[in-house]
N, C-alpha and C positions, 0 to 999 in steps of 0.2 A: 495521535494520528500521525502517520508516517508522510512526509512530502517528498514528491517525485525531486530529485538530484536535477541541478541544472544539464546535467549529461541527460541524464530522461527522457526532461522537456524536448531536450532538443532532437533525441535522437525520434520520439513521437511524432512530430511535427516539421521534421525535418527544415526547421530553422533556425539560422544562430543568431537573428537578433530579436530582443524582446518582443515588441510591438510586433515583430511578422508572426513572432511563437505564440503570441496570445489572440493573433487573428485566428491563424490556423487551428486553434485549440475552438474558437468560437463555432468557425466554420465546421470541425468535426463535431459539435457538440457536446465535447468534454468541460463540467463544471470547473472553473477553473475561478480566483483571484488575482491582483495585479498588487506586487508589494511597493509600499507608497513609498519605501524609501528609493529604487532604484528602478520600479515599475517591471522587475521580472515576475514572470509567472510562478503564482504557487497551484499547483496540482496536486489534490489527493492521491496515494497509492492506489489505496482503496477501489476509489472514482476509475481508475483506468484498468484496473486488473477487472471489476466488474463488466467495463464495456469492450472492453478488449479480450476476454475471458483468457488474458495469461500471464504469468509473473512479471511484473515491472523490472527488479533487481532485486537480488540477495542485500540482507543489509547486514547478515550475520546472526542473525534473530535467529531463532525456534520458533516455529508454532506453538502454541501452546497446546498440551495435551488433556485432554479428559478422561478420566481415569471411573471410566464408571464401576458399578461395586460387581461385575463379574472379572473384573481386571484385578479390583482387591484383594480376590478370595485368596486363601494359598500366600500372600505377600506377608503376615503377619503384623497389618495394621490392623491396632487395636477395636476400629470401629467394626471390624469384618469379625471379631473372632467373640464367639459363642461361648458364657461362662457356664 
């Protein structure tokens, strides 16, 4: 599970200190945790790209791709080719 970057939080919630970004998170709605070491907010990517319906940040990732068996055909894996 990917967590939102303290830039994220903050730029989400438009607030720089923890306790006001984890109110403000409360108050939007967004499921969120509080890390016991320093009590900043952990946010799912996940959690805000769904209610937000749009990219958090690039992390460098791919998506992953599926590669169903009409993408296979023609590629010359062995599961695709007919003896």
């Amino acid at each position: 599970m990917l967590i939102c970057t303290p830039e994220d939080v903050e730029q989400i919630t438009g607030k720089t200190k923890f306790k006001a970004q984890l109110r403000a998170l409360r108050q939007m709605g967004i499921p969120h945790m509080a890390r016991s070491t320093d009590g900043s907010p952990l946010v799912a990517v996940a959690v805000v790209e769904a209610m937000l319906g749009v990219k958090v940040a690039s992390r460098g990732t791919s998506t992953p791709q599926l590669r169903t068996p009409s993408a296979l055909r023609g590629s010359g894996h062995a599961a695709t080719q007919k003896g």
